[in-house]
PLY file of the C-alpha trace (Angstrom):
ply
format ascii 1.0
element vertex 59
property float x
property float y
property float z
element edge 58
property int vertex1
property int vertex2
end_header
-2.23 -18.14 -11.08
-0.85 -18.98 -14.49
0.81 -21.94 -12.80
-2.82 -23.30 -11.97
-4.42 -22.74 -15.66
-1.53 -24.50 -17.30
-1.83 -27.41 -14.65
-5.52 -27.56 -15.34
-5.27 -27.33 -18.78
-2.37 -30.17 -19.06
-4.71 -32.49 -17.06
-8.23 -31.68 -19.00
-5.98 -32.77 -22.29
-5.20 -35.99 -20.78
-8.54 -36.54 -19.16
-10.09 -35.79 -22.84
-8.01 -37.90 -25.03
-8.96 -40.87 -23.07
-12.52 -39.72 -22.83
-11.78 -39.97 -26.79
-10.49 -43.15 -26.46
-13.55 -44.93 -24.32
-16.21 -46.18 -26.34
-19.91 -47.59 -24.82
-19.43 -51.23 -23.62
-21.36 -54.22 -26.00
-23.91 -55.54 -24.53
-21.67 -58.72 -23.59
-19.44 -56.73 -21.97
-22.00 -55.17 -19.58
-23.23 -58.44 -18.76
-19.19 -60.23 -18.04
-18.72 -57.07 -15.77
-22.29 -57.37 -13.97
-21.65 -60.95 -13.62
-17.75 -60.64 -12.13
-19.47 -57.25 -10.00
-22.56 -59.69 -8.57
-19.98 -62.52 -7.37
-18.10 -59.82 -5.78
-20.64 -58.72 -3.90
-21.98 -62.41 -2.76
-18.51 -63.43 -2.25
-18.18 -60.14 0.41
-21.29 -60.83 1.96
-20.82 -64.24 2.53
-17.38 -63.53 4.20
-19.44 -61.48 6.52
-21.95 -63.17 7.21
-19.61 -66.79 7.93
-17.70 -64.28 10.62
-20.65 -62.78 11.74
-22.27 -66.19 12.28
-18.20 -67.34 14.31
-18.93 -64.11 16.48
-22.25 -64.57 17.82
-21.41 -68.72 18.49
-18.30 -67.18 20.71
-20.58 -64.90 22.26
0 1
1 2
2 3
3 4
4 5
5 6
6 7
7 8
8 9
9 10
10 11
11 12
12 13
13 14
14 15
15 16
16 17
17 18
18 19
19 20
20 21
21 22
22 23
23 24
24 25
25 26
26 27
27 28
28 29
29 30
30 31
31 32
32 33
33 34
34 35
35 36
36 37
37 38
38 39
39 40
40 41
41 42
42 43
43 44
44 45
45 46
46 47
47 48
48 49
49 50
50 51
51 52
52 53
53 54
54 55
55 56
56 57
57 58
């Protein structure tokens, strides 16, 4: 059992000292990440839709 609180204690300290370390994004940087997000997105559904568009012409 002391095994466990020492793990769990080793990994809050690293999971707090980069909490300490992140900051709230500008508001430039929330928009470059939505933008690069929103392609992503498009980019996946028109992959899907081009092969879902190849499977029902084979059909």
């Amino acid at each position: 059992m002391a095994d466990l609180k020492n793990i769990n204690e080793e990994v809050f300290k690293k999971y707090w000292r980069v909490l300490k370390l992140a900051r709230t994004p500008t508001r430039d940087e929330f928009n470059k990440i939505a933008i690069v997000a929103a392609i992503g997105i498009l980019i996946v559904g028109m992959i899907g839709f081009i092969l879902y568009e190849i499977m029902a012409l084979a059909l």
